[in-house]
C-alpha positions, 0 to 999 in steps of 0.5 A: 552505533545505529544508523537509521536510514532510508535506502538510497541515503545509506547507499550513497554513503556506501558508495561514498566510503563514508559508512562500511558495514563489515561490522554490522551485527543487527538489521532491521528492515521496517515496513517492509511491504512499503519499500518494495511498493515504492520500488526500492527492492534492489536497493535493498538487496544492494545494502544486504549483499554488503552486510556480514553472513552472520547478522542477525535480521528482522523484518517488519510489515504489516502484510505478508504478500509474496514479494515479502516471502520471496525477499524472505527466503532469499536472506532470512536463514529458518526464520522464525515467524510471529504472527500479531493479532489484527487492530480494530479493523471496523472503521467505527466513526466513518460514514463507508459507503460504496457504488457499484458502477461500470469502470468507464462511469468512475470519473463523472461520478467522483465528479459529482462527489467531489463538488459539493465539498468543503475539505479536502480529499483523497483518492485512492487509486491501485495503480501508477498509471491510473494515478496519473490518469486521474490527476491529468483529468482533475487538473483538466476540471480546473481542480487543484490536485496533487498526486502519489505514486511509486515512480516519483522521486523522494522530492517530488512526492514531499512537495506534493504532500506538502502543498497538501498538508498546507492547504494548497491543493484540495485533492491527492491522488495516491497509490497505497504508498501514501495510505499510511503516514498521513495525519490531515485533519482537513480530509472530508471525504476518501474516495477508493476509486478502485477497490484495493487488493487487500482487506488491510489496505481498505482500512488504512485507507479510510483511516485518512479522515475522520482524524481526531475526532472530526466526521468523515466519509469513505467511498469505494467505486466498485467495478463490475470485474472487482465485485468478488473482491469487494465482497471479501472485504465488506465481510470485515466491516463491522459497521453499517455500509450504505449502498448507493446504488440503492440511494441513487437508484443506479440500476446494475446487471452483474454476470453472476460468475463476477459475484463470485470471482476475487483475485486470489492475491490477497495475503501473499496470493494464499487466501489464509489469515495466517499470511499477514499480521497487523500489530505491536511485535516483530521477530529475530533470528541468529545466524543470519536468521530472522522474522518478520512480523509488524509493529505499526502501519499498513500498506501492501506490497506490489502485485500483478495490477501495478506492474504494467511495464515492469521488467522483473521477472519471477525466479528460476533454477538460475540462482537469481532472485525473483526480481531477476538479478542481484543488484541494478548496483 
């Protein structure tokens, strides 16, 4: 009566005869905002266009960027749309502190971070490519790390968070698709070595030490052209933050127009609060119908940093969708 699935495994089985969806009357999407980071949009949309007109369908997720409003609009008929009240959101119990360096600087100084520990870390990067980047210079530095990203297959990124669960590798080097889901008692120290997009994406972020009670620290590297950015999300931080350049006596010299700039793509690219919920609730339409709202996680979806090389395209008067078509099936 309830098929729980992933999007590829469900698809198999469609294309297999072994499960048909004619009579399907209820679709859940959850976690919405993941799915589309880990790339899985038009598999999505492949298992929708195979569904009956007159489903009823919810949407989960913990942000509201565009790439979920654009997949809402296309399949959701006048949704209704419950907003949650945010978690906790100060990060109490993590040693946060950030360093404002030039981008270039970024590597030596994880380095420098690094070395003297004793548990494991995370590093967080905002995209696939620097992922690599970072993984291909540790392994260079003789350091055992695994890595992260949305192109990886479902297998390799399972052995690599294994080896990493298991102590086999003292670093992992993700993208925001591992910053949710994660429970690794050993993690000492996360490292933001790029400032995330999102406010709710820093929290979910640090959230990966500290687990259980244990003492933790986060760092974020914040470039000179991320200033803006990082000052957005440091007005959420309910808790002393220490700054390292002041500690390090690391001199800077901003251009003051960077001070000021930020992305202006966080919340779905609006800049409201009211673009992103965070919380225990979702919602649901009829007739095809539906809401979104979340019920537990983080995350964000992919945006304008993480889509070097991407062929998708926005949407036109061509009746296509905004990634440029219906279906790669």
């Amino acid at each position: 009566e309830i098929i729980v699935a992933t999007p590829g495994r469900l698809i198999d089985h469609l294309k297999r005869g072994s499960i048909e969806l004619g009579d399907i009357t209820h679709i859940v999407l959850d976690e919405a905002d993941t799915m589309l980071d880990m790339g899985f949009v038009d598999d999505i949309q492949f298992i929708l266009d195979l569904s009956p007109e007159d489903r009823v369908m919810s949407l989960y997720s913990a942000t509201m960027p565009t790439a979920i409003l654009r997949l809402s609009e296309d399949y959701l008929h006048n949704p209704k749309q419950f907003l949650l009240d945010a978690d906790d959101l100060s990060g109490e119990g993590i040693d946060q502190s950030f360093l404002v360096i030039k981008d270039r600087d970024k590597f030596k100084y994880l380095l420098d971070f690094i070395k003297p520990l004793k548990g494991q870390s995370i590093v967080f990067c905002s995209t696939k490519y620097r992922t690599r980047d970072v993984a291909k210079y540790l392994h260079q530095e003789k350091y055992n790390a695994v890595a992260i990203e949305g192109d990886m297959s479902q297998s390799r990124r399972e052995q690599s968070m294994a080896k990493f669960r298991n102590g086999k590798a003292d670093i992992l080097v993700a993208t925001d698709v591992a910053s949710r889901g994660i429970d690794v008692p050993r993690v000492e120290l996360v490292v933001n070595y790029d400032v995330p997009n999102q406010e709710m994406a820093y929290f979910h972020r640090i959230g990966r030490t500290a687990r259980a009670g244990a003492e933790g620290r986060a760092i974020t590297f914040v470039s000179y052209s991320s200033v803006g950015d990082w000052n957005i999300i440091k007005r959420q931080i309910k808790v002393p933050l220490r700054d390292l350049n002041q500690e390090m006596n690391i001199q800077i010299s901003i251009p003051d127009p960077l001070k000021r700039q930020s992305s202006g793509r966080r919340y779905g690219g609006g800049g409201s609060r009211s673009n992103y919920s965070r919380g225990g609730g979702g919602g649901y339409g009829r007739g095809g119908g539906g809401g979104y709202g979340r019920g537990g996680g983080g995350g964000y979806g992919r945006n304008s940093r993480d889509d070097r090389g991407s062929k998708r395209k926005d949407s036109g008067s061509d009746g296509k969708n905004s990634y440029g078509g219906r279906s790669r099936w």
